[in-house]
N, C-alpha and C positions, 0 to 999 in steps of 0.2 A: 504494500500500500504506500501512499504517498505521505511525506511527511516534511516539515523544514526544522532543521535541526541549528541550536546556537554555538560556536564556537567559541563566540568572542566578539567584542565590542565590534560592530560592520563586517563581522564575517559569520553569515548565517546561509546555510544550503539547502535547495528542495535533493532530498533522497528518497531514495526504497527503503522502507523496513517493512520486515514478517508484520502479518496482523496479530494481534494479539490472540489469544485464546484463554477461556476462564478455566481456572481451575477450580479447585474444590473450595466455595468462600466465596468467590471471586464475580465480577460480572462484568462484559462486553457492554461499552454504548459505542453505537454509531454516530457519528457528533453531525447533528443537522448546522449549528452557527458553534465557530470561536471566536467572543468577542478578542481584539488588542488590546491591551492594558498597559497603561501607563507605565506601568512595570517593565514590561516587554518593550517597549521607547525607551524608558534610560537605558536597559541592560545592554539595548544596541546600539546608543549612540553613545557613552558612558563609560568609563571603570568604575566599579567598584560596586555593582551589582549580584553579576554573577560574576562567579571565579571557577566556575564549570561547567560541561556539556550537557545542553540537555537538549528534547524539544521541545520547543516554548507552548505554551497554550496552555490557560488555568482557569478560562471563564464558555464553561462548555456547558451546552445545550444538545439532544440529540434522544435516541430510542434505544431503548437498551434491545441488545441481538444476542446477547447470549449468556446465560446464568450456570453457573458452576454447582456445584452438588452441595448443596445446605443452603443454599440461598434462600429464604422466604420475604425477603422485604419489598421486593421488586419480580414480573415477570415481565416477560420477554413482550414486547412493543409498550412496554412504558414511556410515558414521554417523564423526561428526567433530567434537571440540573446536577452537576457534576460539582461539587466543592472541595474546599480543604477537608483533610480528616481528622485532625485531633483526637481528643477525648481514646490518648490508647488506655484510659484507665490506669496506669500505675505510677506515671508522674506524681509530681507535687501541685503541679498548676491544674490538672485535671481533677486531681482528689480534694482540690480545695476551691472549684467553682470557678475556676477558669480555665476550660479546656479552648480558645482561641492561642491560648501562647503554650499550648501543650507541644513537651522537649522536642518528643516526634512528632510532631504536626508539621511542621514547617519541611524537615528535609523529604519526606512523606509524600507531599501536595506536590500532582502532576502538572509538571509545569511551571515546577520552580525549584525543587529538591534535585543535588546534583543527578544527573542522569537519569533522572525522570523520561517518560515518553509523555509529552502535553501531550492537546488536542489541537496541536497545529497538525492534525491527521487525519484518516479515515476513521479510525478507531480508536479507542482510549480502555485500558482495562483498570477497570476500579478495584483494589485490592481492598477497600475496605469499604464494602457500599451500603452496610447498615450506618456508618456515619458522615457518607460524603455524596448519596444517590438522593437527591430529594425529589420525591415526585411533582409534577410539574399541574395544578387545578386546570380543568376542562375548560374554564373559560377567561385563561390566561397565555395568551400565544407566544411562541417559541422567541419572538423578536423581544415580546417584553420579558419574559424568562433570562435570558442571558444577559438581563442584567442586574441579573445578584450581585452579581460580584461589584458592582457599581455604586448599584443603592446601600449595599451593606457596610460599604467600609463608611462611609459617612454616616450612616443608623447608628452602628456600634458606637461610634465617636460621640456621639449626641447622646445615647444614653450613658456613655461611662465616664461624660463630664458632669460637674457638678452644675449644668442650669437648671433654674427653675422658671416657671411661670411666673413674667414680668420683669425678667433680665434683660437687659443690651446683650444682641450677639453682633460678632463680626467675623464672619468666612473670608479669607484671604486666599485665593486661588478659583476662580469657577469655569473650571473643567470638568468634566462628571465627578469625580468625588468632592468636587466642591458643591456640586447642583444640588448632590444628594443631601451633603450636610445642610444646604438650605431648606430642603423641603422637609429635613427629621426635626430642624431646630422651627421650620414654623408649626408644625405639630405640637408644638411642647412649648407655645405662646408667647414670642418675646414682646417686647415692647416696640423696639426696634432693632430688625433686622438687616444690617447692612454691609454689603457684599465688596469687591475690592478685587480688580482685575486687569491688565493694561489692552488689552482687547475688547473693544467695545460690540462684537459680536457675542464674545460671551458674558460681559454687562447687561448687553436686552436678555440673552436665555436666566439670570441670575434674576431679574425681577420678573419672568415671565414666571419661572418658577416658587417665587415668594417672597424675593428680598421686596425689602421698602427701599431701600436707596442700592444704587449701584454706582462705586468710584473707582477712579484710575488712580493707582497708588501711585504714581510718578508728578500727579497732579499737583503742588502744594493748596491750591486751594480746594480741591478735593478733601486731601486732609484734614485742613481746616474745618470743610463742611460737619465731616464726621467728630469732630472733632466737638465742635461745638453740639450737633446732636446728643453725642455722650456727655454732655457736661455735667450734667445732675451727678454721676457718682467718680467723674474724672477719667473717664473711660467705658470700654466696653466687660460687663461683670463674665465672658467668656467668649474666647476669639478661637477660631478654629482655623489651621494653617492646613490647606489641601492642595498650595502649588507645588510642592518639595522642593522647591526652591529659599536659598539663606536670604533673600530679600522678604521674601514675602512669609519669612519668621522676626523681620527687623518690624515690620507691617504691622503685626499683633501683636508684638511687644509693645510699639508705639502707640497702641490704639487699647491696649489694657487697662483695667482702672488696677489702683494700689490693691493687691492680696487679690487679684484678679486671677480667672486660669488659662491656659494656652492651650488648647490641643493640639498635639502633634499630628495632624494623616501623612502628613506627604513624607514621602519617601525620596530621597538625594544621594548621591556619591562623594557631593562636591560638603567640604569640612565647614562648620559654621562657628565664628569666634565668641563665644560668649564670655562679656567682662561683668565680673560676680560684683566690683565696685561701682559698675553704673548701674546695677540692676539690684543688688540683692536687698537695699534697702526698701524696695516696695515689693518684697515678699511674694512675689509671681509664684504662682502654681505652674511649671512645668508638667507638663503631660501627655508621654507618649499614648498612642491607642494602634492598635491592629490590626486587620482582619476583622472577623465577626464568628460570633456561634449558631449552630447547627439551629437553635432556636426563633434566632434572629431571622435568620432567611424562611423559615416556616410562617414569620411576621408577614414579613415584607409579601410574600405571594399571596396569601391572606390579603391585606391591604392595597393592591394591585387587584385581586377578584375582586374586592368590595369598591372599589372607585375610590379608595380613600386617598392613594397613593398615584400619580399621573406618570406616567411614560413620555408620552407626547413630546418633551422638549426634549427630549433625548434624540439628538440628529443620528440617523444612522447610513452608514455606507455599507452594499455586500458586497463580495468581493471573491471570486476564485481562488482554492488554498495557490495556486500557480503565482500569485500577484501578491503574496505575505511580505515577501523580501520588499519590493516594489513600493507597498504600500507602508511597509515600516520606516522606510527612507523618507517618505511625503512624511508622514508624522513626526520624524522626527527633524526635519528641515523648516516644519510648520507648514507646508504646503495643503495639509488638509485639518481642517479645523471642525471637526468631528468631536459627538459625546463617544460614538464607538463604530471601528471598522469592524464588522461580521464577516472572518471569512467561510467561507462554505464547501467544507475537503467534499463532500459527495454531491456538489451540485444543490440544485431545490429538489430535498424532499418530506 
């Protein structure tokens, strides 16, 4: 079957490999979309991503084709989201109610764990599909399905910060995991919500989706604007960083109020200098967040069947697995400004 495998920062190959086959435990999907992830743009344009071979693809949608001997959680033409696995049960992080940053989860997850087989393929074998096969609701479509991985890292984020109803928020980055973190933090009632982006195509997707204000951080009176918005507590009471970029962590810093907190989403290679003498006297909450749990995305498609949760501004492009390589260079050159490329190893089915 067909596959594009990562070598290394701009050196990524379409190959052959064997298709998988399930064994005992185990189960076959056939991947109908792989979203790109962000992920997958730094690792290629980037060091300090991966520092191993694998092939890419970790935001898979598709019908499972074949179930190994003990399987009961899934049968064979299920439609089925593909996630992280976590939760192997004997860690510390799993046993104590955080199985997203479970030890093995991370090297585990197809498509990002060295030597993993993603679903930049025909097929993907799930080794562990009691905790990574989510069934996909009848009246939830495959385009809006694959984007768990999207909505969720910005869900988690929103809920494992500390806001409440009637906070200042401030998103800094609105690319999909930024969109997302808009649309979890207007669920969860702010006062004002205001977004923060240098592209003013995804400024309109940021208040199409929720924000009350949308600024260009390069702006100084922009700044100002926000600035003054927040004035009542001296800032924003929780700012969410989802460009993975060190500017757009100087952005929420700048725009925190005193004993405020920061969430970390965005992911970087590139080192970020933090001086503990400009900063530690207004006792900032640092705060990394992850990925998401098996629970979370059982939310999110829930909340997507019910209308609660919109799709719609999420642009999408499909794309032939032949055109990955292709399409990773437009991404990461900026040339396509996209919430997500869907590529399609088996064509439309």
């Amino acid at each position: 079957m067909k596959a594009v495998k990562y070598h290394g920062p701009r050196n990524v190959e379409f190959i052959d490999i064997p298709k998988p086959q399930a064994g005992p435990g185990q189960v076959v999907v056939k991947i109908a979309y792989c979203g790109i992830c962000g992920t997958d743009v730094h690792a290629y344009s980037m060091e300090g991503i991966f520092n191993w071979e694998l092939v890419l693809g970790h935001e898979a949608v598709g019908y499972v084709d074949e179930i190994g001997e003990g399987v009961t959680c899934v049968k064979v033409g299920d439609r089925v989201a593909v996630g992280p696995p976590g939760d192997c049960g004997k860690c510390y992080s799993c046993n104590s109610g955080k199985p997203n940053t479970c030890i093995n989860g991370f090297p585990n997850t197809i498509g990002i764990g060295p030597n993993t087989q993603g679903a930049y393929a025909e097929y993907v074998l799930s080794k562990f599909p009691q905790n990574e096969l989510f069934i996909i609701p009848d009246n939830v479509s495959f385009e809006q399905a694959v984007l768990f991985d999207v909505l969720a890292v910005g869900f988690h984020a929103v809920r494992r910060s500390d806001m409440k109803v009637g906070d200042s928020v401030v998103v800094s980055g609105c690319g999909s995991i930024g969109l997302s973190a808009i649309q979890a933090a207007k669920m969860a009632g702010p006062t004002y919500l205001i977004a923060f982006d240098p592209l003013e195509s995804k400024r309109k997707l940021a208040l199409e989706v929720g924000a009350d204000y949308a600024f260009d951080p390069s702006n100084e009176n922009d700044i100002a604007k926000a600035k003054e918005l927040l004035s009542q507590a001296n800032g924003a009471q929780v700012c969410f960083e989802a460009a993975g970029h060190p500017s757009s962590i100087d952005t929420c810093i700048n725009l925190c109020m005193p004993s405020g907190q920061v969430m970390l989403i965005g992911n970087d290679g590139r080192p970020y200098q933090l001086v503990t003498a400009a900063l530690g006297h207004y006792q900032y909450d640092l705060k990394f967040t992850f990925t998401y749990t098996k629970e979370e995305i059982t939310m999110l498609f829930a909340l997507i069947s019910m209308g609660k949760l919109d799709t719609k501004p999420y642009s999408i492009l499909k794309a032939p697995l032949d055109d990955a390589i292709n399409k990773l260079e437009e991404l990461a050159t900026g040339k396509l400004e996209l919430a997500r490329v869907l590529l399609m190893p088996n064509g439309n089915i």
